[in-house]
N, CA, C and O atoms as CSV, one atom per row, in Angstrom:
chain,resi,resn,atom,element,x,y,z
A,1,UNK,N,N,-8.732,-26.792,-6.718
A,1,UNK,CA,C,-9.289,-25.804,-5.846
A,1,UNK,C,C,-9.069,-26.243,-4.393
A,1,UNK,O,O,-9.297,-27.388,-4.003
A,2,UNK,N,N,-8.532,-25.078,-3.490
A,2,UNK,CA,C,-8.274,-25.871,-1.966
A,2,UNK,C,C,-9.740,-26.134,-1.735
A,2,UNK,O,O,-10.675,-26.049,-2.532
A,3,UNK,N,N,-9.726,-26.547,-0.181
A,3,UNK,CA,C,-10.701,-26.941,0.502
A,3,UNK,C,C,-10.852,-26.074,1.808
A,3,UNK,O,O,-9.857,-25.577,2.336
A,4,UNK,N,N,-11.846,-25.941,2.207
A,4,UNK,CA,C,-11.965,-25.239,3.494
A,4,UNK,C,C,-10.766,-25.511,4.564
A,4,UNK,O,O,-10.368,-24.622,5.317
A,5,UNK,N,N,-10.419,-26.365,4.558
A,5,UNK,CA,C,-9.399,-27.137,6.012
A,5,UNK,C,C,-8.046,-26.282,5.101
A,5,UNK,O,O,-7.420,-25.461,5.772
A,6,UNK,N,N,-7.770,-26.405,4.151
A,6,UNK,CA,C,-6.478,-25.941,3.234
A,6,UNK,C,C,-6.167,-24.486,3.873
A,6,UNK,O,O,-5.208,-23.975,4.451
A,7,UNK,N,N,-7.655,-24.019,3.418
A,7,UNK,CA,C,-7.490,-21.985,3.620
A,7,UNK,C,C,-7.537,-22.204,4.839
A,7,UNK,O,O,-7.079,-21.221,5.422
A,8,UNK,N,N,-8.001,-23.352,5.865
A,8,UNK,CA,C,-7.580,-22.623,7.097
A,8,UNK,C,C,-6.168,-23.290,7.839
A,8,UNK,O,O,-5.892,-23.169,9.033
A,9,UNK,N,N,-5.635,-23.771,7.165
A,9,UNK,CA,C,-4.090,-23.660,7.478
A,9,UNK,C,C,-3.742,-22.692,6.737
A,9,UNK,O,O,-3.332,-21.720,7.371
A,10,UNK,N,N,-3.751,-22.578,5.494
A,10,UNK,CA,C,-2.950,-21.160,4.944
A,10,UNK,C,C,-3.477,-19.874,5.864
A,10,UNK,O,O,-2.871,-18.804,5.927
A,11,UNK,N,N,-4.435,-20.108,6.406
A,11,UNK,CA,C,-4.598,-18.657,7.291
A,11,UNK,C,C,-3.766,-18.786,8.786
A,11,UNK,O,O,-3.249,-17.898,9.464
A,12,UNK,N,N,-3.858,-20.349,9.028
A,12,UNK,CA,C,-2.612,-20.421,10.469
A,12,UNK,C,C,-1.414,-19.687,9.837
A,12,UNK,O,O,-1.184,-18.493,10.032
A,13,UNK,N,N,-0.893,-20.258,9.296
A,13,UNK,CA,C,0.038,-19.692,8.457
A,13,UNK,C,C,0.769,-18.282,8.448
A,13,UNK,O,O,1.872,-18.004,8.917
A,14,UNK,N,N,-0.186,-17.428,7.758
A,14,UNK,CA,C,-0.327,-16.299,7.928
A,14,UNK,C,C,-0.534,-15.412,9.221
A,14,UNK,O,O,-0.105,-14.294,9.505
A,15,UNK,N,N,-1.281,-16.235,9.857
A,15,UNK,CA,C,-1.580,-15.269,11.662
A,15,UNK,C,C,0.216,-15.654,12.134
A,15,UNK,O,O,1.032,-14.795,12.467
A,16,UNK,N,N,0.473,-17.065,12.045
A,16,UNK,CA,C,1.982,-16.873,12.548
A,16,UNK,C,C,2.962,-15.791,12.169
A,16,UNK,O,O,3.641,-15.225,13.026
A,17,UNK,N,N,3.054,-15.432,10.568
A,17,UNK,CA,C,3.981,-14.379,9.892
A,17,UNK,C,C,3.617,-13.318,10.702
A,17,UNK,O,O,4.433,-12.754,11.432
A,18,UNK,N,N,2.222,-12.945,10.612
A,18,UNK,CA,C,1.708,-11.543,11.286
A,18,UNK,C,C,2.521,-11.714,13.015
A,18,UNK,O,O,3.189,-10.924,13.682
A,19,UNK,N,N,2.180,-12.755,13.194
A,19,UNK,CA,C,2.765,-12.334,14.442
A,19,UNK,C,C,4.317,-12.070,14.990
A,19,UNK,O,O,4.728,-11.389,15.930
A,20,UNK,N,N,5.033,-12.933,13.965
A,20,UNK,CA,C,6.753,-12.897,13.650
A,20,UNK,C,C,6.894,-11.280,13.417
A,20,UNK,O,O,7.836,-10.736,13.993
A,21,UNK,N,N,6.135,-10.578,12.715
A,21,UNK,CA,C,6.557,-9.703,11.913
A,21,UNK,C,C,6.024,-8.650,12.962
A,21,UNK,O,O,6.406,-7.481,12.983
A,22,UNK,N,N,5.193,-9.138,13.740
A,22,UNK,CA,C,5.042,-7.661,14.993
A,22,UNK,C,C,5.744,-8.081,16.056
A,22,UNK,O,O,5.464,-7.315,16.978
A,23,UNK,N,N,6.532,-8.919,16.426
A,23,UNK,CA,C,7.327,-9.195,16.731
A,23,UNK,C,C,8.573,-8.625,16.236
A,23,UNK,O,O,8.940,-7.988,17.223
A,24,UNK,N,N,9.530,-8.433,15.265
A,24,UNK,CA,C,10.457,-7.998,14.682
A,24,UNK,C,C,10.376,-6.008,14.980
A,24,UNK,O,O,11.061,-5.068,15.384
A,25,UNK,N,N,8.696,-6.424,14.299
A,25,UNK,CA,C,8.806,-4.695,15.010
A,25,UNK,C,C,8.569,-4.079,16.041
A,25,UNK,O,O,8.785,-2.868,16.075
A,26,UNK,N,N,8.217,-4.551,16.808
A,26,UNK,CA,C,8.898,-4.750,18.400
A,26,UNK,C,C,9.909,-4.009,18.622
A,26,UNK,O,O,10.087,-2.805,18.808
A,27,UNK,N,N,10.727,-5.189,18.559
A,27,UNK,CA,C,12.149,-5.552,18.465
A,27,UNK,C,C,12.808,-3.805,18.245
A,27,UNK,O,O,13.099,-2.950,19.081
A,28,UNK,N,N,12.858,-3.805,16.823
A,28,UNK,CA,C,13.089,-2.614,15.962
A,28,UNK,C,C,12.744,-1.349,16.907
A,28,UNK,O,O,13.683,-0.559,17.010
A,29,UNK,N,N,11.664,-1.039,17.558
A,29,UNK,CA,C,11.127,-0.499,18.044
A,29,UNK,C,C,12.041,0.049,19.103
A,29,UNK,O,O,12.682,1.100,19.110
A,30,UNK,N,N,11.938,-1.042,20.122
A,30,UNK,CA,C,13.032,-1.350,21.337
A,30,UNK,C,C,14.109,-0.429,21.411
A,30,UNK,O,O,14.256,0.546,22.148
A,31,UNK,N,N,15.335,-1.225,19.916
A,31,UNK,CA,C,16.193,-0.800,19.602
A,31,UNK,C,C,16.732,0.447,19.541
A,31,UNK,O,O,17.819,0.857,19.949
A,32,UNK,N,N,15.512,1.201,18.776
A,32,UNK,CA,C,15.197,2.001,18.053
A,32,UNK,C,C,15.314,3.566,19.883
A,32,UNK,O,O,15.884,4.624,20.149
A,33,UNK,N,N,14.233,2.481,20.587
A,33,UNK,CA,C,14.572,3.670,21.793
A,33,UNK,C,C,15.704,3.553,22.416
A,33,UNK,O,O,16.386,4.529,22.727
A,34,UNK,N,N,16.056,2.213,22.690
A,34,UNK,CA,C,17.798,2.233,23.280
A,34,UNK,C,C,18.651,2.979,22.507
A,34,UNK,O,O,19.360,3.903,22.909
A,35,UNK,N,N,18.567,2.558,21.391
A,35,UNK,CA,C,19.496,3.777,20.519
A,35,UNK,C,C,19.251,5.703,21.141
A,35,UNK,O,O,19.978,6.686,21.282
A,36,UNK,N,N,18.369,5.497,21.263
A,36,UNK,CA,C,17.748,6.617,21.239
A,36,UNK,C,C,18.264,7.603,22.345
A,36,UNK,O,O,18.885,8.662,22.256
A,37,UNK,N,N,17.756,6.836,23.504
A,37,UNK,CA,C,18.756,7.115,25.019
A,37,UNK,C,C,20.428,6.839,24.800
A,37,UNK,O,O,20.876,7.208,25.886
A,38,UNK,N,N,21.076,6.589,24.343
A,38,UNK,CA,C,22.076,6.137,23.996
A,38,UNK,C,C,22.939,7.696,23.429
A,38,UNK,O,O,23.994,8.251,23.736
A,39,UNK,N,N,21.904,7.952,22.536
A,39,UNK,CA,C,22.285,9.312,21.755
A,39,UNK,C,C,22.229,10.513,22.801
A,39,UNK,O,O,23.057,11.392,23.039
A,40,UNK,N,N,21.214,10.304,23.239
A,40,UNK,CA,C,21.192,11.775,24.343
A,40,UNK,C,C,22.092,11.675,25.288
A,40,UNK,O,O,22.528,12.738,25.730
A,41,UNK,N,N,22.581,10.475,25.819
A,41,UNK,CA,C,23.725,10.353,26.716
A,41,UNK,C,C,25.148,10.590,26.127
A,41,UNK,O,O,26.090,11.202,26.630
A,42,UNK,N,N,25.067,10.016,25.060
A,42,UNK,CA,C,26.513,10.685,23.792
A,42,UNK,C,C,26.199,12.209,23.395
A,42,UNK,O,O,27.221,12.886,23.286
A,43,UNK,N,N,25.338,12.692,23.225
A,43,UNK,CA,C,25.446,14.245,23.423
A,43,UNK,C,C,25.616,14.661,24.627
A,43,UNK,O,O,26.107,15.771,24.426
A,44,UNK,N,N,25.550,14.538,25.692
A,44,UNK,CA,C,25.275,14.884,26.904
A,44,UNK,C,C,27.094,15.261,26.935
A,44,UNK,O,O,27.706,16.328,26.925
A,45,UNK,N,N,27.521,13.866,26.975
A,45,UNK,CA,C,28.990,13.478,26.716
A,45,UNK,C,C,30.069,14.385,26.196
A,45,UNK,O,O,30.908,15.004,26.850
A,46,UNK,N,N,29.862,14.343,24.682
A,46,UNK,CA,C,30.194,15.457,23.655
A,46,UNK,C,C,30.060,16.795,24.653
A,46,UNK,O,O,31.106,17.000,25.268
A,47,UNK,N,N,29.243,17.518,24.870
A,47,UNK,CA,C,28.544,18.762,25.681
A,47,UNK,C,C,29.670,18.697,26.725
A,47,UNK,O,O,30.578,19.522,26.826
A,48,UNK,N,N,29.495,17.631,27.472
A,48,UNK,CA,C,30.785,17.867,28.660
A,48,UNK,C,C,31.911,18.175,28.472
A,48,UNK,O,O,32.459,19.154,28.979
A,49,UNK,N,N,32.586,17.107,27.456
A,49,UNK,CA,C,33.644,17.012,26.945
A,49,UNK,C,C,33.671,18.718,26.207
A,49,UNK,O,O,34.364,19.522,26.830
A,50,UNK,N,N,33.444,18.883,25.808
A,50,UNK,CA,C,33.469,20.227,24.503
A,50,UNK,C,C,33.812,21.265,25.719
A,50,UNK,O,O,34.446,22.157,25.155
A,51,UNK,N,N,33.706,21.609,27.166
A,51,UNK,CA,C,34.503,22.166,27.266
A,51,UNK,C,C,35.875,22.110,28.024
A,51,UNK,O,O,36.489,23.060,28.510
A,52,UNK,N,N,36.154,21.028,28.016
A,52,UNK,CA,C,37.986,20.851,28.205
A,52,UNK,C,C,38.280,21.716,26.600
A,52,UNK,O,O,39.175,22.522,26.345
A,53,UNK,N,N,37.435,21.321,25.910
A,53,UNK,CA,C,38.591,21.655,24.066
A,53,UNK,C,C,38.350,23.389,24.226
A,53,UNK,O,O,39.213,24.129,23.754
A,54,UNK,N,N,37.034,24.024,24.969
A,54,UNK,CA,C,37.110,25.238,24.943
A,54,UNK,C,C,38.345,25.825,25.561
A,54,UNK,O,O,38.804,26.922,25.243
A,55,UNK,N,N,38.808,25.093,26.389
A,55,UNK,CA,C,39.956,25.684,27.350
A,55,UNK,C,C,41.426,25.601,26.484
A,55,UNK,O,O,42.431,26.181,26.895
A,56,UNK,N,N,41.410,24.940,25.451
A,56,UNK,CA,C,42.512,25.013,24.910
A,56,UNK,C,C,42.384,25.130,23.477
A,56,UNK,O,O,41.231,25.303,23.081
A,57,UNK,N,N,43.672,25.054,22.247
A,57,UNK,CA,C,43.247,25.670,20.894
A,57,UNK,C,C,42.867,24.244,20.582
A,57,UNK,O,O,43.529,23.928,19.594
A,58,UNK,N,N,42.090,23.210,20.977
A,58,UNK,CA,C,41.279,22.152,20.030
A,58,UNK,C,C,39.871,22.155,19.566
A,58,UNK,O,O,39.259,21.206,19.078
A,59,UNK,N,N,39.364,23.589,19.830
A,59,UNK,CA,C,37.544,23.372,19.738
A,59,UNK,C,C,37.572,22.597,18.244
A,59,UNK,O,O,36.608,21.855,18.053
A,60,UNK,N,N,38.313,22.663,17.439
A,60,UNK,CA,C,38.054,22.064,16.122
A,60,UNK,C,C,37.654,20.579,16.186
A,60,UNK,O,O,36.638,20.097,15.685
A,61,UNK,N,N,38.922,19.711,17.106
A,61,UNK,CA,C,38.554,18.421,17.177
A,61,UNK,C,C,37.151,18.236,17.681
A,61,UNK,O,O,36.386,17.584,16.971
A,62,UNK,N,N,36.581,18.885,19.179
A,62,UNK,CA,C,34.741,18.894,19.357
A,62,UNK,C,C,34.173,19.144,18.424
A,62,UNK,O,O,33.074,18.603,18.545
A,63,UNK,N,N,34.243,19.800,17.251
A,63,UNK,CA,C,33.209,20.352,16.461
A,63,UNK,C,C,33.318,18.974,15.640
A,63,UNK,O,O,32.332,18.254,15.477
A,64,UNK,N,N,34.849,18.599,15.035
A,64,UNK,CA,C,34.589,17.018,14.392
A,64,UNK,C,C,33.952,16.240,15.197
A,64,UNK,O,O,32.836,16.070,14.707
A,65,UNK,N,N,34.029,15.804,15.944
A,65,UNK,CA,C,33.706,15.064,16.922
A,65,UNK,C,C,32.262,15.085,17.015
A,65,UNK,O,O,31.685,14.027,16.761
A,66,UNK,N,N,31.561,16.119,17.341
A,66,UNK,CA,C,29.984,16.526,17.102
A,66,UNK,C,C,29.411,16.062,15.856
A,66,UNK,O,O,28.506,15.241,15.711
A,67,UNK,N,N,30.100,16.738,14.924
A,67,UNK,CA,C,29.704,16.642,13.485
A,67,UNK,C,C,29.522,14.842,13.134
A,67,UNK,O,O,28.511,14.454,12.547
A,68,UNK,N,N,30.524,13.936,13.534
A,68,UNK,CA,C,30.938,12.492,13.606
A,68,UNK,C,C,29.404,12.002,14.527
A,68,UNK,O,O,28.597,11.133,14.195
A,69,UNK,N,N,29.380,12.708,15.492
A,69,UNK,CA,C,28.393,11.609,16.325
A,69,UNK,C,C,27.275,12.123,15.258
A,69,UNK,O,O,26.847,11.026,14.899
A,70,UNK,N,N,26.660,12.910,14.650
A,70,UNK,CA,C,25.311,13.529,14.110
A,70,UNK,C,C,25.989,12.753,12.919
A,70,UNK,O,O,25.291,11.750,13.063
A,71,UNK,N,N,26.466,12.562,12.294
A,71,UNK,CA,C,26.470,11.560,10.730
A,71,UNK,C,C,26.096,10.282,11.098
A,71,UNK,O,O,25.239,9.721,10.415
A,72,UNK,N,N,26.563,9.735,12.022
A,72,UNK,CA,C,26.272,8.507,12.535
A,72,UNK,C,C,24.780,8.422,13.403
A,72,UNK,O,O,24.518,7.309,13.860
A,73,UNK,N,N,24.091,9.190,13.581
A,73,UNK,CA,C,22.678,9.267,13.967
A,73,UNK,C,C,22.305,9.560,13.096
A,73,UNK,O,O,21.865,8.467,12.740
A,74,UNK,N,N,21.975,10.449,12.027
A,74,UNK,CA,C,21.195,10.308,10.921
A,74,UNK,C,C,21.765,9.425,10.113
A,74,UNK,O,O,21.566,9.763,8.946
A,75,UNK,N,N,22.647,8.032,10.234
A,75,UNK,CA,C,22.641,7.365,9.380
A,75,UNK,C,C,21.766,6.079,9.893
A,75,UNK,O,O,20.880,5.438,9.328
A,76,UNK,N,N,22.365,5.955,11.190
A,76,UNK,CA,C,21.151,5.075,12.182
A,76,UNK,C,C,20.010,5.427,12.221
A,76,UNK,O,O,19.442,4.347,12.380
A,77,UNK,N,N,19.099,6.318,12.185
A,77,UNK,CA,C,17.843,6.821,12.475
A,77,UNK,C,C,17.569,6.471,10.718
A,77,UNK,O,O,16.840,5.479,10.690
A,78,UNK,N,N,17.812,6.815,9.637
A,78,UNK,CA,C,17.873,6.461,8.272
A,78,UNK,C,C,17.704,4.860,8.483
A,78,UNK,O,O,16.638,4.387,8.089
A,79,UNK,N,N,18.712,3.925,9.104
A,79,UNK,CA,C,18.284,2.566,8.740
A,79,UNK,C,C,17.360,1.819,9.415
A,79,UNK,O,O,16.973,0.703,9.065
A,80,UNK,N,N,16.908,2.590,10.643
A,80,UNK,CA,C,15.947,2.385,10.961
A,80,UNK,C,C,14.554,2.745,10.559
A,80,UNK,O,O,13.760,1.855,10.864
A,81,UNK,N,N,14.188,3.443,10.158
A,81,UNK,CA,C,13.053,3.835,8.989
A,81,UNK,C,C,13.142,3.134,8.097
A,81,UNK,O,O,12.106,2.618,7.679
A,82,UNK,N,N,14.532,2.809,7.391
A,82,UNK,CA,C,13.859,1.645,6.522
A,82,UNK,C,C,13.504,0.460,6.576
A,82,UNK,O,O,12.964,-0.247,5.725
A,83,UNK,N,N,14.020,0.125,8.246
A,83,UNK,CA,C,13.730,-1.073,8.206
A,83,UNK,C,C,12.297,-0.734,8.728
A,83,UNK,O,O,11.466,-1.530,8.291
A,84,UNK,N,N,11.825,0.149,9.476
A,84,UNK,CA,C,10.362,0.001,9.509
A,84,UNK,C,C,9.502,-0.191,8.309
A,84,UNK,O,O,8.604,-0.992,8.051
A,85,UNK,N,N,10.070,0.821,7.634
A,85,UNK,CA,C,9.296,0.487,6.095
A,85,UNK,C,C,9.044,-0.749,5.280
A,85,UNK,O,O,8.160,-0.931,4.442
A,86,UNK,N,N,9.927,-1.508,5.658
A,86,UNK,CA,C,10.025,-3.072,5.017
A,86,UNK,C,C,9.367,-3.749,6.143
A,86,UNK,O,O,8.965,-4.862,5.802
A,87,UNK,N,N,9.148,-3.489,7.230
A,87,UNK,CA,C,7.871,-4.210,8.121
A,87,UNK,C,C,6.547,-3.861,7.594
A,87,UNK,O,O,5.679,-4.693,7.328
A,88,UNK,N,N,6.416,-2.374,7.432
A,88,UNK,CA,C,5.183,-2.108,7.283
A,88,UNK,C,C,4.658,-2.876,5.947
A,88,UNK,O,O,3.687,-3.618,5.800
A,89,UNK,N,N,5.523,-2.489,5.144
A,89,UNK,CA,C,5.210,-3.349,3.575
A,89,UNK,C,C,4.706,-4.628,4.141
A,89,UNK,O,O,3.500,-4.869,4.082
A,90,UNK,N,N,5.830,-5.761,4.877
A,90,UNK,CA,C,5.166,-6.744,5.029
A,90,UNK,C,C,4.395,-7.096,5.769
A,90,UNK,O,O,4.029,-8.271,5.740
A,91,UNK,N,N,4.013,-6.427,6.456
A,91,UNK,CA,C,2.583,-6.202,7.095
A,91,UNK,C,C,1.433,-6.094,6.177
A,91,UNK,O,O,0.665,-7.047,6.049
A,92,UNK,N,N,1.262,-4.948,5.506
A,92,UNK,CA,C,0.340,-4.773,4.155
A,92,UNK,C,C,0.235,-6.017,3.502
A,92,UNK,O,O,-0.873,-6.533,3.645
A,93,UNK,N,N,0.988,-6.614,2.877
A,93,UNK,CA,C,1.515,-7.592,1.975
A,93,UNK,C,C,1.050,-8.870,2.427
A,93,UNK,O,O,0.849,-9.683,1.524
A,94,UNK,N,N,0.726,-9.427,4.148
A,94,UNK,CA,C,-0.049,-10.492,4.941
A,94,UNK,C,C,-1.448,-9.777,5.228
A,94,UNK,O,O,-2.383,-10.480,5.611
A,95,UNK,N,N,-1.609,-8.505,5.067
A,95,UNK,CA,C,-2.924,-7.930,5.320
A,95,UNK,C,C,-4.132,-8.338,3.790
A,95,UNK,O,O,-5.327,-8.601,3.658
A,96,UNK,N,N,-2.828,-8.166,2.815
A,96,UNK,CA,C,-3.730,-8.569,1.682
A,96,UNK,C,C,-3.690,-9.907,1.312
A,96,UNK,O,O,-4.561,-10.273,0.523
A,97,UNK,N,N,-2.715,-10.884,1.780
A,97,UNK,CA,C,-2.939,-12.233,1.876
A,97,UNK,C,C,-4.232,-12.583,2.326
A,97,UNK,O,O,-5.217,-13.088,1.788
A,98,UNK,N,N,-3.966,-12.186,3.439
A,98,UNK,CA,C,-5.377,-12.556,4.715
A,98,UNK,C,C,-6.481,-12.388,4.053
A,98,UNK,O,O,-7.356,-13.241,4.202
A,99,UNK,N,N,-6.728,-11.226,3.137
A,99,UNK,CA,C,-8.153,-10.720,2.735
A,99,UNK,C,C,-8.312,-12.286,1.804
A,99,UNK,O,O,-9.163,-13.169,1.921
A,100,UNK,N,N,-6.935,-12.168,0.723
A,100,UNK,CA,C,-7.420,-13.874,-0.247
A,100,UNK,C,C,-8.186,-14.754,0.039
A,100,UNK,O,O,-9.232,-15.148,-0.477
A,101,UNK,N,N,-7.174,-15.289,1.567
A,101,UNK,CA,C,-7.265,-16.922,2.452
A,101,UNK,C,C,-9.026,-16.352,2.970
A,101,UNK,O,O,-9.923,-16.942,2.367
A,102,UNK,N,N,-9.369,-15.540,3.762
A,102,UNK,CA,C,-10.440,-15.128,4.491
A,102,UNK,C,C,-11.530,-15.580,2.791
A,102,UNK,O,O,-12.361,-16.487,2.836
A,103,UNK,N,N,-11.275,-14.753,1.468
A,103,UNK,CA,C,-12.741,-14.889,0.841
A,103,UNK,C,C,-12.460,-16.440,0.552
A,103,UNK,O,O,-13.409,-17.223,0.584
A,104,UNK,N,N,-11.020,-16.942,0.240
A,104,UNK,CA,C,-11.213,-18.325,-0.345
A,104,UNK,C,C,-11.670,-19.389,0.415
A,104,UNK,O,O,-11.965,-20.370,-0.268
A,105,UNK,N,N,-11.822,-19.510,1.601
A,105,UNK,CA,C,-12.361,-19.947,3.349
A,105,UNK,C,C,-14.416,-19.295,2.274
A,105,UNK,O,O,-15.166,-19.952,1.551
A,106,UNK,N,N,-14.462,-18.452,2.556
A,106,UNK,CA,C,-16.017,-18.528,2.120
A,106,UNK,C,C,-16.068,-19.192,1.314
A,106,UNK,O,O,-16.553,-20.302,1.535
A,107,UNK,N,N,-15.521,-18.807,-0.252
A,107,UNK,CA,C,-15.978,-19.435,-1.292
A,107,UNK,C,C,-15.733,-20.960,-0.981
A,107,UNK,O,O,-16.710,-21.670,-1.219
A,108,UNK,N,N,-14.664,-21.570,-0.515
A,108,UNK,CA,C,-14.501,-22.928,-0.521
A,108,UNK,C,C,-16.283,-23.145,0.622
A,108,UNK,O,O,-17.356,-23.363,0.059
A,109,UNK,N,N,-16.233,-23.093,1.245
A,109,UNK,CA,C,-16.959,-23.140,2.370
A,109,UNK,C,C,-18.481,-23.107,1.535
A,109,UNK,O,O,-18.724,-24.304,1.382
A,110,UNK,N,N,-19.425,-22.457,1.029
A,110,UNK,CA,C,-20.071,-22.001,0.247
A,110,UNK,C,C,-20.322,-23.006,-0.659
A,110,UNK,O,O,-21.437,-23.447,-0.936
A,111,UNK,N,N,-18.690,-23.552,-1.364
A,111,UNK,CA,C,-19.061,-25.254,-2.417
A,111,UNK,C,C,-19.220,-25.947,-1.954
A,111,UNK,O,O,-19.965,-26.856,-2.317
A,112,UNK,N,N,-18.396,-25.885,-0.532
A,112,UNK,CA,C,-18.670,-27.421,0.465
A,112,UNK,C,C,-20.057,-27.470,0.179
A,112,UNK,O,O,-20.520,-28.266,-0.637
A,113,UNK,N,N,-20.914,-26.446,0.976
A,113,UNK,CA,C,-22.292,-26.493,1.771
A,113,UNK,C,C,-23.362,-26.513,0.406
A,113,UNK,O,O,-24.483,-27.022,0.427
A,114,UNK,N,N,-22.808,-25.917,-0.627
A,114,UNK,CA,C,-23.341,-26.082,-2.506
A,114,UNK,C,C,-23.308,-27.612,-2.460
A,114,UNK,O,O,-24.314,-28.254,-2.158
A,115,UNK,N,N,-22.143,-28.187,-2.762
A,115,UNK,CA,C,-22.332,-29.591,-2.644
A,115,UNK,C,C,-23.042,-30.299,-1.649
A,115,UNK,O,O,-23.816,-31.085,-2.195
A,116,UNK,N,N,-23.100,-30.348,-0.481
A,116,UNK,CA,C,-24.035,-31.277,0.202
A,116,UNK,C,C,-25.784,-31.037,0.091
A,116,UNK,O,O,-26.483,-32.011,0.370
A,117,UNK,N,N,-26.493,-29.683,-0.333
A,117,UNK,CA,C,-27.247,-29.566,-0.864
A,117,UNK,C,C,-27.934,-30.302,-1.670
A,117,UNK,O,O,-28.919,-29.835,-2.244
């Protein structure tokens, strides 16, 4: 059975992950808006561009071209959700750690103070 001092390193432990891991999603976050501005400036782009192709018989290549940048944003915006999703999980996943380390910190704590009784 740990000891009080045990659960409270396994809870250092854990506050570090928690904090790595809001950290990462941060990060993700960040990204997530640079990407973001990134896209509206590549449409903006596309938009400009699209009409030189009106002026001549290429509107087809803009419309690929459009179609190309929007596959590639909903494939980015897609891997970004999942990677949020695999934060959030491990977020949950140190949330229910924490609850363990937190009762096993009482209960250890509780035998200590049982034993010196």
């Amino acid at each position: 059975m740990k000891t009080w001092t045990e659960w409270q390193q396994e809870e250092r432990r854990l506050m570090e992950k928690v904090d790595e891991n809001q950290q990462k999603r941060r990060a993700v976050q960040q990204l997530q808006e640079a990407y973001e501005n990134h896209f509206r400036q590549g449409l903006r782009f596309v938009e400009e561009v699209s009409w030189q192709f009106r002026k001549n018989d290429r509107a087809f290549l803009r419309e690929q071209m459009q179609e190309r940048v929007f596959s590639l944003s909903r494939s980015t915006r897609a891997h970004f959700e999942e990677m949020e999703e695999v934060f959030q999980q491990e977020k949950r996943d140190l949330e229910d750690q924490a609850d363990e380390v937190a009762y096993g910190k009482r209960k250890a704590s509780l035998d200590e103070w049982e034993g010196k009784a």
